[in-house]
C-alpha positions in Angstrom: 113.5 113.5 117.6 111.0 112.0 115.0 113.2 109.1 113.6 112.3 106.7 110.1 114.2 103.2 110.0 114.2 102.1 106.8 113.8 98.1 107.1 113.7 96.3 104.2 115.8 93.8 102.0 115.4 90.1 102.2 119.2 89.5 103.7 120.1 86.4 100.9 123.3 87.2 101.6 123.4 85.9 105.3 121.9 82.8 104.2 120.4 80.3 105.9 120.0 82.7 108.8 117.9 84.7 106.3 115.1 84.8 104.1 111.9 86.2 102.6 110.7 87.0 105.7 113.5 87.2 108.6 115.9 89.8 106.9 119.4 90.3 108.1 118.2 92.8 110.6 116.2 90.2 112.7 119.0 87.9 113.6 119.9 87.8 116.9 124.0 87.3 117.1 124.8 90.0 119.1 125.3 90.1 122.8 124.1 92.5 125.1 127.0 93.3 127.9 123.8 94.5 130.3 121.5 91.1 129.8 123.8 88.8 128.6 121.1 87.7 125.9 121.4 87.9 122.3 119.7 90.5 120.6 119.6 91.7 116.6 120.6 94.6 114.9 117.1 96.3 114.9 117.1 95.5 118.8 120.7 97.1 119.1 119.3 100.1 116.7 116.5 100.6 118.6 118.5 100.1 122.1 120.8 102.5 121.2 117.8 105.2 120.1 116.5 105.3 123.3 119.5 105.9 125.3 120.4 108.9 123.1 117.6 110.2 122.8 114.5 108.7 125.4 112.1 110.8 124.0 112.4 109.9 120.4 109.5 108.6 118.6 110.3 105.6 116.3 108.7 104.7 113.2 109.8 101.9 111.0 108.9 101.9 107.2 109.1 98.2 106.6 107.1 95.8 104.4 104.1 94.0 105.2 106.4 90.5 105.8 108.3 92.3 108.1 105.8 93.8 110.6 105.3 90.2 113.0 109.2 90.5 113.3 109.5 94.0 114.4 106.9 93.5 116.9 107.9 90.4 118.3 111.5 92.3 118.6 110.5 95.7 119.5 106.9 95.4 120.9 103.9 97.6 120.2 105.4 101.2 121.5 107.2 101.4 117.9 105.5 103.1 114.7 105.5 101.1 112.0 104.7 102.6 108.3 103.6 99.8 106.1 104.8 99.3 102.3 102.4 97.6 100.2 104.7 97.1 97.9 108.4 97.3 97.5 109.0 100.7 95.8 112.7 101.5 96.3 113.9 104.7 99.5 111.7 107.6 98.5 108.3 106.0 98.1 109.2 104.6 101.4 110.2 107.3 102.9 107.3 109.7 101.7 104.4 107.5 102.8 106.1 107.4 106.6 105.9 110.9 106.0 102.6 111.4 105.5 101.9 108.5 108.1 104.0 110.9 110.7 101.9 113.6 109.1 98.1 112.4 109.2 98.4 109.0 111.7 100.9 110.2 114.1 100.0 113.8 113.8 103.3 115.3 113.6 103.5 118.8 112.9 105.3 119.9 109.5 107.6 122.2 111.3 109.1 119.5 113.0 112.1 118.0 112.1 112.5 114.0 110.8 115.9 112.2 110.4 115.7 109.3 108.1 117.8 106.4 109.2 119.2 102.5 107.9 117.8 100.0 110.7 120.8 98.1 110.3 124.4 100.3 110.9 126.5 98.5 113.6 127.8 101.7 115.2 128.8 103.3 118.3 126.6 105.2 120.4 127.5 108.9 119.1 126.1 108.0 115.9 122.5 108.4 117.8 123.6 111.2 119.1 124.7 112.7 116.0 120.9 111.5 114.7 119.5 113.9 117.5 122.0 116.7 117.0 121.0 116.9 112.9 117.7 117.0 114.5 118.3 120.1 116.4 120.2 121.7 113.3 117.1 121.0 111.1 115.0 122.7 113.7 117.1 126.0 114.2 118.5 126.6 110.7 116.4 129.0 108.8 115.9 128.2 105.6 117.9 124.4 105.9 115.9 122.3 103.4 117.9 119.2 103.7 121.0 117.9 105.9 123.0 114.6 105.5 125.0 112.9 107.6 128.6 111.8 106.2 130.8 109.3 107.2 134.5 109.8 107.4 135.9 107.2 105.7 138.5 104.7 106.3 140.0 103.3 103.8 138.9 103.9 99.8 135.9 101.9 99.1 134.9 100.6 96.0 131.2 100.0 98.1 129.9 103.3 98.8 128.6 106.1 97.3 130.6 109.4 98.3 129.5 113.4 99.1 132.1 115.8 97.9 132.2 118.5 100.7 133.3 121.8 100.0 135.5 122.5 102.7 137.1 119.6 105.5 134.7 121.4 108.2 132.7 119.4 110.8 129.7 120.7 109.5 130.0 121.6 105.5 128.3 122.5 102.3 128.1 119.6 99.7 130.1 120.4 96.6 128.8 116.9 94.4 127.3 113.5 94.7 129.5 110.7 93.1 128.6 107.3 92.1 130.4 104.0 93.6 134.0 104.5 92.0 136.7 102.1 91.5 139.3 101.8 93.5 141.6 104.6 91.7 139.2 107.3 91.9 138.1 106.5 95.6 141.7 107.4 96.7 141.1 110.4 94.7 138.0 111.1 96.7 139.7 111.0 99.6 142.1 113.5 99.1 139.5 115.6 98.9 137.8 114.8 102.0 135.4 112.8 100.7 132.9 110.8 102.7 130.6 108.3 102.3 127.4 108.5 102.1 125.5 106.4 104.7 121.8 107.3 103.9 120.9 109.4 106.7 118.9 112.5 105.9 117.0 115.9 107.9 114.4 117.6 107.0 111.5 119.6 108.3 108.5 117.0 107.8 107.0 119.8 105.2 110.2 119.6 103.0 109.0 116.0 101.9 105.6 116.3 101.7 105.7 118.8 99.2 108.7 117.1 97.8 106.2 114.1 97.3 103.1 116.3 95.9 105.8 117.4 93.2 106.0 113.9 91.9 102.6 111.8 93.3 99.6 114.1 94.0 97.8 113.0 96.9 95.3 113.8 99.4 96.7 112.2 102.8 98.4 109.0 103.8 95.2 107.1 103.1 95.4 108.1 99.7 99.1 107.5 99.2 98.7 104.1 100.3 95.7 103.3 98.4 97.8 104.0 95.1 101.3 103.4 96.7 101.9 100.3 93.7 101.5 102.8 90.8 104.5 104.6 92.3 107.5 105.4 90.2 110.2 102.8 92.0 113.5 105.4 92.5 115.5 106.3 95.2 115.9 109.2 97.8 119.3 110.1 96.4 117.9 110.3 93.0 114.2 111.8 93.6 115.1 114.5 95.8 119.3 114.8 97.5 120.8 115.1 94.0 118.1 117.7 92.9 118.4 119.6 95.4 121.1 122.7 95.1 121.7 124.0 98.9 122.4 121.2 101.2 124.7 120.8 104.4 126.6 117.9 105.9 127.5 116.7 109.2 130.5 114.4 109.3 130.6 111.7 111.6 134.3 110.2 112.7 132.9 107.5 114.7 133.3 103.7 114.4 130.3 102.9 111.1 129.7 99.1 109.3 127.8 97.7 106.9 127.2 94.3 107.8 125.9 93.1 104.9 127.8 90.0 104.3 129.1 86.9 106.5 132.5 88.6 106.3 131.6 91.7 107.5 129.1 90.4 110.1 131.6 87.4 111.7 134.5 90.8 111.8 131.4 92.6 114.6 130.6 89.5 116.5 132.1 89.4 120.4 131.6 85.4 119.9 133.4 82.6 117.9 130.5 80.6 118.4 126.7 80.9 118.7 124.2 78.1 119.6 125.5 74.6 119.9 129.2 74.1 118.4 132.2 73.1 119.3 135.9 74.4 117.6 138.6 71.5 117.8 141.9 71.7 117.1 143.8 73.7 114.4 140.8 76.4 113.8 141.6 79.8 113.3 139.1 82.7 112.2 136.1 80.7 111.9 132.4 81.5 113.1 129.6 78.7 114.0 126.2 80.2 114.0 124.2 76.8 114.9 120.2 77.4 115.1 119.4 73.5 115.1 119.1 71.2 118.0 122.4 69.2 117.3 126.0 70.0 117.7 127.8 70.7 114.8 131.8 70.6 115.2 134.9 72.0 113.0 138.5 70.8 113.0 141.6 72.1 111.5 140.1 75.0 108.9 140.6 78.1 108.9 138.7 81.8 107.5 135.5 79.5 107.6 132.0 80.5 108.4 129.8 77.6 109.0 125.6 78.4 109.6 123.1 76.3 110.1 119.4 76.4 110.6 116.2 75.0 109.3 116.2 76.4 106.0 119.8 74.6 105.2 123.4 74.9 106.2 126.2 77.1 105.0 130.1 75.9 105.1 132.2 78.9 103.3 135.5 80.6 103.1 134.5 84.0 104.6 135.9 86.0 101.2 134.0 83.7 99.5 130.6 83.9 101.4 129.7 87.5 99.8 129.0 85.7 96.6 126.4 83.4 98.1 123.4 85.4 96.2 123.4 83.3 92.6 123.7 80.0 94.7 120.6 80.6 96.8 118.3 82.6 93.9 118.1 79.0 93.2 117.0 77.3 95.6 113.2 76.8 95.9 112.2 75.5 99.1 110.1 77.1 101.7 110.4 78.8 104.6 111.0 76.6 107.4 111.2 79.1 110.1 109.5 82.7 110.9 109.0 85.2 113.8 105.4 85.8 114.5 103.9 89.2 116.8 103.0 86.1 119.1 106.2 84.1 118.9 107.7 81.7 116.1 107.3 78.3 114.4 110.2 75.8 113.3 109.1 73.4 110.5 111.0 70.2 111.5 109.6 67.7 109.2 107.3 67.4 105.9 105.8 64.3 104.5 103.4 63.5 101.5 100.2 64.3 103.6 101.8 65.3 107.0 103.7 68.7 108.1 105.4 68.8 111.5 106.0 72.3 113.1 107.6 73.1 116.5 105.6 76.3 117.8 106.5 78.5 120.6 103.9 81.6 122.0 105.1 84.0 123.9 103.7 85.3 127.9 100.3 86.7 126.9 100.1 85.8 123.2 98.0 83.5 121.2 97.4 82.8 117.4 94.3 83.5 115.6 91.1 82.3 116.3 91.2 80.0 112.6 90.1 77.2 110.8 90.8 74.9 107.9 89.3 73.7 105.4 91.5 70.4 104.1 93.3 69.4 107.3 93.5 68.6 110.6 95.5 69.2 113.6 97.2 67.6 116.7 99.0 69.8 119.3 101.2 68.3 121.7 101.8 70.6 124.9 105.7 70.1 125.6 106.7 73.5 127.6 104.5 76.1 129.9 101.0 76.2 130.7 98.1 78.0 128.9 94.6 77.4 127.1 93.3 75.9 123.8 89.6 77.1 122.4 88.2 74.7 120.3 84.6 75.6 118.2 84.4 78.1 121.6 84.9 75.6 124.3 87.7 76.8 126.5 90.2 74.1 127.9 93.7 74.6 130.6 96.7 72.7 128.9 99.9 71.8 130.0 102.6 69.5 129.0 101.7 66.0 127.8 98.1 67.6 126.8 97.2 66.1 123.0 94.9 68.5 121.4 93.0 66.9 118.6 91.5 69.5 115.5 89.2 68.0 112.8 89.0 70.7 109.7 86.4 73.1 109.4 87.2 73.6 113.6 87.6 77.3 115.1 90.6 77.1 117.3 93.4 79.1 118.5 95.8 78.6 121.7 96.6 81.1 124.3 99.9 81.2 126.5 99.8 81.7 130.5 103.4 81.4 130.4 106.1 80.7 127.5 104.3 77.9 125.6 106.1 75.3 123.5 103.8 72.7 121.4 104.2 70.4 118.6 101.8 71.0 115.6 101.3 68.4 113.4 99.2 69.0 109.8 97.6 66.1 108.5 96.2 66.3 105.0 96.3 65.7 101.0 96.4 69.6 100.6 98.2 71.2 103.2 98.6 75.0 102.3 99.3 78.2 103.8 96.1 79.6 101.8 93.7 77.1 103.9 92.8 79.6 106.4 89.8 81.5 107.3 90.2 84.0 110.9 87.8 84.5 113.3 87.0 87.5 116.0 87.2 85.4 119.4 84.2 84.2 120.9 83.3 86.3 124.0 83.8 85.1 127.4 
């Protein structure tokens, strides 16, 4: 099974867990009954993938803020399809298309299933996922095949496919819009279901699909003009246009966790990272990133989050309209997941910036300079090496490692490595950095 994840979205919604740059997908609050560690909902996605289907190749269409966090989560085995710019489902989904087509080479006669990274479902979804995959391949003449989700209650949320008979595996009558409450109880007398994004196709059906709207030579060329692209949607660019479509339906457990609400309802824990629940609460979620304890007492339907970028204390119903509140806040990011591990920013002065850094087994940041600042690392976890203007150096904890600007320097990790970067400078910006190939050995 070829499989697309569409990743994408900045997750405002779950703020202060989320931002810009770790989207809702990346948070890890969910436990995994095998390890016992917390992993995220691409993690859980991608988990669940491979036990379906071990064979499947994954790619993930994401944007270019996303890719350190996928592989940081997934590691370098996954595919990943990089948007230059945000241009809505069906650019998205056509320049992974060509990438399966002219990187991965995937033949056109195979079959791809297009896929949300983030559904929190049960394991038969996947193998629904590889089953519309087998369909695609052995139809004759299929052009396009949608998975759809029996509903459970009317939803005001969803879009809906009209099928034209209650069978497992249907034509679709209709496409309909999100309705209001009335008309989704309408909908589902006529076994309605809603529509959860997930599309099969041979790999040929969208490329040509795509030379219809954007002529283009190969994925190269697709990418090179990718921000001239119309932004619209799959549905709208290609499902709804097309007149012969089947559906599968799928009658097992499906959520959209999109909200604090929603995501508190999934969670196996009251409680994750440091907190503590006194007396008299009932329904109420910590999710505590920071280093000190936070503590709740007598409330109720309450979710309280805290991390570096600030610290959320809501009535759940009322935590879905958190979007206004935080379009207005202006600060910056003070945390991110790197390819070779993550930074905390813990402090920030006039001419200082304090960062807590930790690099994974085996990783190491660029080999970089500055121009308007220096450095000091402090060694506080692990063992590895610093290389400063190509002089190599073993550090462990306690080690200072001073930086004047205009060095070359990176650090590399024998083991898990924690240090404590400190910026020193009048004009301390991300933009002050120049990379480097590493000096040979």
């Amino acid at each position: 099974m070829n499989i697309i994840l569409l990743s994408g979205g900045s997750g405002k919604r779950l703020w202060p867990l989320s931002n810009d740059i770790r989207s809702k997908q990346f948070l890890r609050l969910f436990k995994n009954d095998e390890t016992g560690e917390h992993e995220s909902m691409v993690q859980r996605v991608y988990r669940q993938i491979r036990t379906a289907d071990p064979s499947a190749s994954v790619t993930v269409a994401t944007s270019k803020s996303q890719v350190s966090s996928i592989r940081n989560q997934l590691g370098e085995e996954v595919g990943i399809s990089v948007e230059p710019a945000r241009r809505d489902t069906f650019p998205a989904i056509a320049l992974s298309c060509a990438y399966l087509r002219d990187v991965r080479h995937v033949s056109e006669d195979e079959p791809v299933v297009i896929c949300p990274v983030d559904p929190f479902v049960e394991l038969t979804y996947f193998t629904s996922l590889s089953e519309m995959s087998r369909i695609v391949s052995g139809t004759e003449g299929l052009k396009l095949l949608l998975m759809g989700i029996e509903p459970t209650y009317p939803s005001e949320k969803y879009g809906y496919i009209i099928p034209e008979t209650s069978d497992r595996i249907c034509r679709v009558k209709e496409f309909r819009e999100k309705p209001d409450l009335e008309t989704a109880k309408e909908f589902l007398k006529q076994n309605a279901l809603w529509n959860g994004g997930v599309f099969a196709f041979r790999l040929g059906y969208v490329i040509e699909k795509t030379r219809e709207q954007y002529p283009f030579i190969d994925y190269y060329d697709l990418y090179s003009h990718y921000e001239m692209l119309e932004k619209t949607s799959f549905d709208y660019a290609v499902v709804e246009k097309e007149k012969d479509i089947l559906a599968l339906r799928y009658q097992g457990e499906w959520k959209d966790l999109g909200t604090w609400n929603t995501l508190t309802e999934a969670m196996d824990e009251s409680i994750v990272g440091n907190g503590v629940l006194g007396s008299g609460c009932e329904n109420v979620n910590i999710i505590n990133e920071l280093d000190m304890p936070v503590l709740c007492m007598g409330i109720r339907n309450a979710i309280v989050s805290a991390s570096a970028d600030g610290i959320l204390i809501s009535d759940k119903e009322q935590s879905s309209y958190i979007k206004p509140y935080v379009d207005s806040f202006h600060s910056e990011i003070r945390f991110a997941e790197k390819s070779w591990g993550s930074f905390n920013v813990i402090d920030v002065q006039d001419e200082s910036l304090t960062i807590r850094v930790i690099l994974h087994k085996g990783h190491r940041m660029n080999y970089h300079s500055h121009d308007h600042r220096d450095e000091v690392w402090t060694i506080t976890e692990g063992t590895g090496r610093t290389i400063v203007d190509g002089m190599e150096q073993a550090v462990r904890p306690g080690d200072v490692i001073c930086i004047q600007a205009g060095c070359r320097h990176t650090v590399i990790a024998d083991t898990e490595l924690k240090l404590i970067e400190v910026q020193l400078g009048k004009d301390i910006s991300v933009s002050d950095k120049h990379k480097y190939d590493m000096p040979e050995a």
